[in-house]
Backbone atoms as SQL, in Angstrom:
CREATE TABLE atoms (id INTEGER PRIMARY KEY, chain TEXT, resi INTEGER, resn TEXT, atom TEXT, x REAL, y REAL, z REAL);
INSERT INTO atoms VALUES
  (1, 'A', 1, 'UNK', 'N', -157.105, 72.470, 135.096),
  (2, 'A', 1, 'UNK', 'CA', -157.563, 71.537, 136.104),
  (3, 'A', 1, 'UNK', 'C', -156.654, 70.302, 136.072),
  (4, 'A', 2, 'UNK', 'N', -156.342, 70.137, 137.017),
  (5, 'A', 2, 'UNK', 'CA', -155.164, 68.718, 137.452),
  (6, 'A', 2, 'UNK', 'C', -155.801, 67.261, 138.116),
  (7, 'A', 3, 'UNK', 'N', -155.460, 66.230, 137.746),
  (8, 'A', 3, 'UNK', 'CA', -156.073, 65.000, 138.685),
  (9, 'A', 3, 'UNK', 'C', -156.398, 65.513, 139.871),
  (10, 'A', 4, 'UNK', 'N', -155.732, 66.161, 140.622),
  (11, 'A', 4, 'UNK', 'CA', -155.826, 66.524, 142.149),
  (12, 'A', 4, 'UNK', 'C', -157.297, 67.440, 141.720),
  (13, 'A', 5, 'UNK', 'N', -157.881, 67.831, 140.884),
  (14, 'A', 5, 'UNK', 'CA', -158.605, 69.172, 140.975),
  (15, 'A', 5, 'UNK', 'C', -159.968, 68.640, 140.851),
  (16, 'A', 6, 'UNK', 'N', -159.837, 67.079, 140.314),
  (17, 'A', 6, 'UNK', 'CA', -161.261, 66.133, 140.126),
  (18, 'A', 6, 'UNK', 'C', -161.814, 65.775, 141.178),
  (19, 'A', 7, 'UNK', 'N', -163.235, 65.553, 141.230),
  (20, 'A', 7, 'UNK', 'CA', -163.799, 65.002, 142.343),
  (21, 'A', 7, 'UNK', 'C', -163.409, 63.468, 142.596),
  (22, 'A', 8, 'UNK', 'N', -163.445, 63.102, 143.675),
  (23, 'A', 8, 'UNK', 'CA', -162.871, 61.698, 143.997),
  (24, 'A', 8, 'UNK', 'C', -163.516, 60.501, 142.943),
  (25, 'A', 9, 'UNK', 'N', -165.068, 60.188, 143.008),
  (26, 'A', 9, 'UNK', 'CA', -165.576, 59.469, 142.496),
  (27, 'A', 9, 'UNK', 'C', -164.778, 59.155, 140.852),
  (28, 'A', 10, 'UNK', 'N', -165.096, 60.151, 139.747),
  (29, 'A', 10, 'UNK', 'CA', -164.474, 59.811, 138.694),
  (30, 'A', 10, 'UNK', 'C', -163.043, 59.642, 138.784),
  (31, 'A', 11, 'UNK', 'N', -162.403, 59.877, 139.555),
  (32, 'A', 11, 'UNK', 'CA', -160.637, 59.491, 139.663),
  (33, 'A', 11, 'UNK', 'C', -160.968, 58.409, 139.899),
  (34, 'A', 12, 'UNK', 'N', -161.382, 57.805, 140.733),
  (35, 'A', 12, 'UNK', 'CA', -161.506, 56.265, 141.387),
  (36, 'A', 12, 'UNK', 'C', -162.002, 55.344, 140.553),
  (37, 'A', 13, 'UNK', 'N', -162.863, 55.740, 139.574),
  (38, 'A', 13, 'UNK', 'CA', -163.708, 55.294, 138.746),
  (39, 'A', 13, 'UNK', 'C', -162.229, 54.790, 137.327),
  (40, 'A', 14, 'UNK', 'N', -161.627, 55.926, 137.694),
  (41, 'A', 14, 'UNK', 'CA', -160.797, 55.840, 135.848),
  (42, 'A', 14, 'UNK', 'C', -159.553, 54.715, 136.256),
  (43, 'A', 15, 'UNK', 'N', -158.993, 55.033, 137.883),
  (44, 'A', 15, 'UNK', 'CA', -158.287, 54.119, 138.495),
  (45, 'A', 15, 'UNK', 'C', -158.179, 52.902, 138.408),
  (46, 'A', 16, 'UNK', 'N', -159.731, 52.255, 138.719),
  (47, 'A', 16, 'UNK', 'CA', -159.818, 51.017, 138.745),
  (48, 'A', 16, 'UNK', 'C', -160.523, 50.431, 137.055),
  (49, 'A', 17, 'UNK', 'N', -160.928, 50.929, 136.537),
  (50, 'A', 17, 'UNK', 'CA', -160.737, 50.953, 134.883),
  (51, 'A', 17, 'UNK', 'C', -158.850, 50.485, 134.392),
  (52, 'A', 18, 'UNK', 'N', -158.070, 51.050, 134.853),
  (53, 'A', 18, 'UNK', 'CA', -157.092, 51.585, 134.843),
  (54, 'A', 18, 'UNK', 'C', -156.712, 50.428, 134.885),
  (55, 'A', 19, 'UNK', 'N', -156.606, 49.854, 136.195),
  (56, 'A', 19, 'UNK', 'CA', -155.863, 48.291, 136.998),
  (57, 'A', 19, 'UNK', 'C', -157.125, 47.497, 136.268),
  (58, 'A', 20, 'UNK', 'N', -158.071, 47.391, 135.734),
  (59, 'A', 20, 'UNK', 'CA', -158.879, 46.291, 135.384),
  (60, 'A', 20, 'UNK', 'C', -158.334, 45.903, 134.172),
  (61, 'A', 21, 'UNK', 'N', -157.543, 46.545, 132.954),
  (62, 'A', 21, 'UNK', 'CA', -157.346, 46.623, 132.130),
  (63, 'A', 21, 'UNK', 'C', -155.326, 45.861, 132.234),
  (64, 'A', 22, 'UNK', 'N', -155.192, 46.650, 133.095),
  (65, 'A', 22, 'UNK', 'CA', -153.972, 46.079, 133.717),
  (66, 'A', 22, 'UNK', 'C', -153.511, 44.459, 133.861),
  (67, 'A', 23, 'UNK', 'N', -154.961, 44.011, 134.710),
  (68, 'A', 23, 'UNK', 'CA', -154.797, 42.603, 135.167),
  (69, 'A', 23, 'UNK', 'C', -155.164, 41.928, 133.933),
  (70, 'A', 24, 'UNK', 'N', -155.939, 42.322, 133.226),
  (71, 'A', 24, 'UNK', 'CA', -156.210, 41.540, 131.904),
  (72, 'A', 24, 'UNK', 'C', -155.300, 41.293, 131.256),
  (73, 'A', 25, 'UNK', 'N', -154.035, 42.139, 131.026),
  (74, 'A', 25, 'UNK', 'CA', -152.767, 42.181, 129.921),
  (75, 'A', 25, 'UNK', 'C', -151.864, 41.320, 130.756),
  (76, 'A', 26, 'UNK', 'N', -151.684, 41.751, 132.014),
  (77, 'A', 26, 'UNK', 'CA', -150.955, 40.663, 132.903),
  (78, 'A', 26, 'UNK', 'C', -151.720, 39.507, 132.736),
  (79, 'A', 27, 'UNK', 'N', -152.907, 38.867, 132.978),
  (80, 'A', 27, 'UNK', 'CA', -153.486, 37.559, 132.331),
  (81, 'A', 27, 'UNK', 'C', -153.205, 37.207, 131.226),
  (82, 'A', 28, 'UNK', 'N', -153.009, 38.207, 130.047),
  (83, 'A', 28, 'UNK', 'CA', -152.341, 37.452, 128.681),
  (84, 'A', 28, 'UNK', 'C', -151.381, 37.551, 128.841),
  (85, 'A', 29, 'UNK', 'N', -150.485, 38.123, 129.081),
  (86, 'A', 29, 'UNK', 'CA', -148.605, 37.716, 129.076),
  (87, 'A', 29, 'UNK', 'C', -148.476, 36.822, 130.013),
  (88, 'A', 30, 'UNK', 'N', -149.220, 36.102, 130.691),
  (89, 'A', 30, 'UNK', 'CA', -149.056, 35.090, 131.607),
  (90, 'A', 30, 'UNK', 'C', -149.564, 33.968, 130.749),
  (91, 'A', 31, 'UNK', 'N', -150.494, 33.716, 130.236),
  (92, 'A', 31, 'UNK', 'CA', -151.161, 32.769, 129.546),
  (93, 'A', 31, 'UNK', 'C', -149.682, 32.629, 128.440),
  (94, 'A', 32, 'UNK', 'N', -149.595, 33.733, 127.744),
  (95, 'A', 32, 'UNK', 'CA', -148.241, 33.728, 126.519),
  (96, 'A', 32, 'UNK', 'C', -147.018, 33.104, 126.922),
  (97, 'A', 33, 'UNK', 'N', -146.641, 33.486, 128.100),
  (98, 'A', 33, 'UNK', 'CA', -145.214, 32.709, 128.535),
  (99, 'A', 33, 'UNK', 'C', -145.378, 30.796, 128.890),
  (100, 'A', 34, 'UNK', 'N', -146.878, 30.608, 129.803),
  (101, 'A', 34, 'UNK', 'CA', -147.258, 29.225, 129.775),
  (102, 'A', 34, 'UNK', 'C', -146.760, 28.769, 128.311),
  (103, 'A', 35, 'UNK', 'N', -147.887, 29.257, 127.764),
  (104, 'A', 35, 'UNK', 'CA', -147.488, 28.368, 126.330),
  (105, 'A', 35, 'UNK', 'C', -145.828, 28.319, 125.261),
  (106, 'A', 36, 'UNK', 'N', -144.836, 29.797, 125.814),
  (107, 'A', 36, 'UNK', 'CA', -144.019, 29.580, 124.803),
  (108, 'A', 36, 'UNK', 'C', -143.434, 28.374, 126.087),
  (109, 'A', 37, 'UNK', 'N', -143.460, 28.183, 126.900),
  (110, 'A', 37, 'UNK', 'CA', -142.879, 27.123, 127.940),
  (111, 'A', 37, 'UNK', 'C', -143.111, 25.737, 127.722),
  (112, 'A', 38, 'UNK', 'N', -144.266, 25.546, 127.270),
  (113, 'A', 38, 'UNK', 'CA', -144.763, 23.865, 126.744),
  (114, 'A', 38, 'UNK', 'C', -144.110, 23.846, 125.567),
  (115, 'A', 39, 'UNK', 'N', -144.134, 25.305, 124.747),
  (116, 'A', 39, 'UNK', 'CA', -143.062, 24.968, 123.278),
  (117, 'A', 39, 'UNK', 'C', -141.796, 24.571, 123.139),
  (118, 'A', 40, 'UNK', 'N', -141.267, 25.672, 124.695),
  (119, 'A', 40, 'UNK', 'CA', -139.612, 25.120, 124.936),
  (120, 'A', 40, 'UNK', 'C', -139.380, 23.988, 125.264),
  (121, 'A', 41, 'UNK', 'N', -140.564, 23.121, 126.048),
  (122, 'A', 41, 'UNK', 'CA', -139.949, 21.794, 126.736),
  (123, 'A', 41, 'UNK', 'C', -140.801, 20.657, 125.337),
  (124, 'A', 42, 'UNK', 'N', -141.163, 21.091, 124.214),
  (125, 'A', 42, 'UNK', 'CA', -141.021, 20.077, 123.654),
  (126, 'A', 42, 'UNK', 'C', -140.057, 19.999, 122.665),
  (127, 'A', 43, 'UNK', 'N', -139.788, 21.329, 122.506),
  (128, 'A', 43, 'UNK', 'CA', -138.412, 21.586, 121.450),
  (129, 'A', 43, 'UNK', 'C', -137.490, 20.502, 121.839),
  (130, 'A', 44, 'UNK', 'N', -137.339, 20.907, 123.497),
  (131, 'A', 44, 'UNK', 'CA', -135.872, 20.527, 124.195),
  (132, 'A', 44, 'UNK', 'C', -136.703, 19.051, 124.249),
  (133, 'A', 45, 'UNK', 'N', -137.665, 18.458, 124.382),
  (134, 'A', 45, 'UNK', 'CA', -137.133, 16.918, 124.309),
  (135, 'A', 45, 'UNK', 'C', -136.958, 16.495, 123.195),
  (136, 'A', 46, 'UNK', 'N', -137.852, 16.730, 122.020),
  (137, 'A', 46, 'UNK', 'CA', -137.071, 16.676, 120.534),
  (138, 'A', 46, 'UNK', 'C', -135.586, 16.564, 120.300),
  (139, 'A', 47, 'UNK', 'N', -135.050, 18.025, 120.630),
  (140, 'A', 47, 'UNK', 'CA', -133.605, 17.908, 120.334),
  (141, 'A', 47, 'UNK', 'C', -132.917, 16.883, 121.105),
  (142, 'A', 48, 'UNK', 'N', -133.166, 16.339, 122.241),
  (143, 'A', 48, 'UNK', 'CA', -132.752, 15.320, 123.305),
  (144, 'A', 48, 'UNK', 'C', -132.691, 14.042, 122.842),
  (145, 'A', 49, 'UNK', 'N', -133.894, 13.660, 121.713),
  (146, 'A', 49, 'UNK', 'CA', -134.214, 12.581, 120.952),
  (147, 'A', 49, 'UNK', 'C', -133.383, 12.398, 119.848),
  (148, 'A', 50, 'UNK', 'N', -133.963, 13.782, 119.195),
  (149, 'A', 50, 'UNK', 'CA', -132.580, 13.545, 117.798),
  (150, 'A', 50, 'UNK', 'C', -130.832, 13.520, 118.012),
  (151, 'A', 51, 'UNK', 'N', -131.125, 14.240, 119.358),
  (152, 'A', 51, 'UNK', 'CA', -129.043, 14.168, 119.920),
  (153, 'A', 51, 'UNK', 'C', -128.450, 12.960, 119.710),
  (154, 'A', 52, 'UNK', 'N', -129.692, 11.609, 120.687),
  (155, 'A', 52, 'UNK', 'CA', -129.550, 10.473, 121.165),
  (156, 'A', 52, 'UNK', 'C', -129.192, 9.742, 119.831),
  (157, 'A', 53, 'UNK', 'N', -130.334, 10.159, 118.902),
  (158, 'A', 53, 'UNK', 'CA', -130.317, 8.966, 117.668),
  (159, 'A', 53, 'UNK', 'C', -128.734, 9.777, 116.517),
  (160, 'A', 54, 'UNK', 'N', -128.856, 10.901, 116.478),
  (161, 'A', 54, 'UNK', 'CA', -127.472, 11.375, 116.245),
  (162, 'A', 54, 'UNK', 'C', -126.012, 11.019, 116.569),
  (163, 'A', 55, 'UNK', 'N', -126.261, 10.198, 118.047),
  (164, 'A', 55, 'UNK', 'CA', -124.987, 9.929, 118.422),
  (165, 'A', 55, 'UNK', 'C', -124.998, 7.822, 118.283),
  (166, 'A', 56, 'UNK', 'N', -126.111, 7.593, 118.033),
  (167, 'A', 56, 'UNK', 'CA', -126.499, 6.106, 117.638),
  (168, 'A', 56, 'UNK', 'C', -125.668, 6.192, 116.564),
  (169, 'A', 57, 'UNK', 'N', -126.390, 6.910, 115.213),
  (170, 'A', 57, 'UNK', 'CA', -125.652, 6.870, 114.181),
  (171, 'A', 57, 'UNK', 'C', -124.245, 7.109, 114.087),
  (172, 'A', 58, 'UNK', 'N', -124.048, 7.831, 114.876),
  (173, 'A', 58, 'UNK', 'CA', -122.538, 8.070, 114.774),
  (174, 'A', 58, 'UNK', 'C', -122.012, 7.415, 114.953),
  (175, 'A', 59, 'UNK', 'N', -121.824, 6.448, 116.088),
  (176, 'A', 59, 'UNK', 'CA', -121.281, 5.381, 116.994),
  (177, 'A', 59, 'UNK', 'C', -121.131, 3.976, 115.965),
  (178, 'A', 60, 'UNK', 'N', -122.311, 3.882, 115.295),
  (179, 'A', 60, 'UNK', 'CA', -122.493, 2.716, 114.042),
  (180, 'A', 60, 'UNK', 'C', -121.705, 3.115, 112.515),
  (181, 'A', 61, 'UNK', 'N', -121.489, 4.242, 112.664),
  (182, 'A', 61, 'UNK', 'CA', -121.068, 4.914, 111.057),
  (183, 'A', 61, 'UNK', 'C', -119.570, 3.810, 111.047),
  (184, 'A', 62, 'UNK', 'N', -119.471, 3.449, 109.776),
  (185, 'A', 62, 'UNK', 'CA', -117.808, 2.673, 109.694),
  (186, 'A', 62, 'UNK', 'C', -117.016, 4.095, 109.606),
  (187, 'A', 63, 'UNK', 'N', -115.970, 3.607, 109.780),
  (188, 'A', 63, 'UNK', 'CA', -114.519, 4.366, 109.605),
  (189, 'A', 63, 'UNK', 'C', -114.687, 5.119, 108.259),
  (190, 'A', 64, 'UNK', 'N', -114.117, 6.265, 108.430),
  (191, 'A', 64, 'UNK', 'CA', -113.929, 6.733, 106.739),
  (192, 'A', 64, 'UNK', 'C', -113.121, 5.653, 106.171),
  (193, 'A', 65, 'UNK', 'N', -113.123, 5.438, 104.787),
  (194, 'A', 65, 'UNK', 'CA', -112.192, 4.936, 103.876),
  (195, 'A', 65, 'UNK', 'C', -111.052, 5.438, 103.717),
  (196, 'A', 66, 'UNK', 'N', -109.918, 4.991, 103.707),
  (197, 'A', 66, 'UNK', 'CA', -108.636, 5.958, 103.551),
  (198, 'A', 66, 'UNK', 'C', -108.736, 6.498, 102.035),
  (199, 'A', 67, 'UNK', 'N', -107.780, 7.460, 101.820),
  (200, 'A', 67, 'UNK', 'CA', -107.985, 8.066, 100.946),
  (201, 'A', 67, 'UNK', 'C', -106.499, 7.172, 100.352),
  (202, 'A', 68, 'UNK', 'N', -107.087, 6.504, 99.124),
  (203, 'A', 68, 'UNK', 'CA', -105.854, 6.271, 97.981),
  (204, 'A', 68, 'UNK', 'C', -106.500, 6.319, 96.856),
  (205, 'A', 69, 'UNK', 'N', -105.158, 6.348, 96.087),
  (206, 'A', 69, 'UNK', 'CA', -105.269, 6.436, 94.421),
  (207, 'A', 69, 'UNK', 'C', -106.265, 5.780, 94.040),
  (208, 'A', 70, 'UNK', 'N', -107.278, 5.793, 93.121),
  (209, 'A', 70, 'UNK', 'CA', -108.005, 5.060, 92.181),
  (210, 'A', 70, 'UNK', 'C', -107.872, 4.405, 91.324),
  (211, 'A', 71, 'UNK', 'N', -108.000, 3.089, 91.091),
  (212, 'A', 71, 'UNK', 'CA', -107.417, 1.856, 90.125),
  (213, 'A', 71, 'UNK', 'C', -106.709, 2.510, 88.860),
  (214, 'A', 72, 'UNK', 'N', -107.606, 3.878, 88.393),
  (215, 'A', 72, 'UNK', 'CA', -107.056, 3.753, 86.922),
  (216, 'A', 72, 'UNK', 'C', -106.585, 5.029, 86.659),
  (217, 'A', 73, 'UNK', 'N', -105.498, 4.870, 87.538),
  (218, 'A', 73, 'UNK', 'CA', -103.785, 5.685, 87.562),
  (219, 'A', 73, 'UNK', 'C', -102.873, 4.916, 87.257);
């Protein structure tokens, strides 16, 4: 006996079982991507923050010291 060989009712019945179960998983991988998305945009202003204060420091760092001999040569 084949899907085609069932009476309509229980096909229709397992169908929409079928897609009910469907839209639910599509509701969580939708809910899942929202949230890794609020994770990405706070990552990315973080890193935006620490870039800024990264390039503060940099900008303030003195010069390396040249490199010479040490007094007691």
């Amino acid at each position: 006996m084949t899907a085609a060989d069932l009476p309509e009712e229980p096909r229709i019945a397992r169908l929409e079982e079928q897609i009910a179960h469907q839209t639910h998983t599509i509701d969580e991988l939708s809910d899942q991507i929202a949230e890794q998305w609020r994770v990405i945009e706070q990552l990315r202003s973080r890193l935006d923050r620490l870039t800024e204060r990264f390039l503060t420091l940099e900008e303030g760092a003195l010069e390396a010291p040249a490199i010479t001999r040490p007094p007691h040569y």
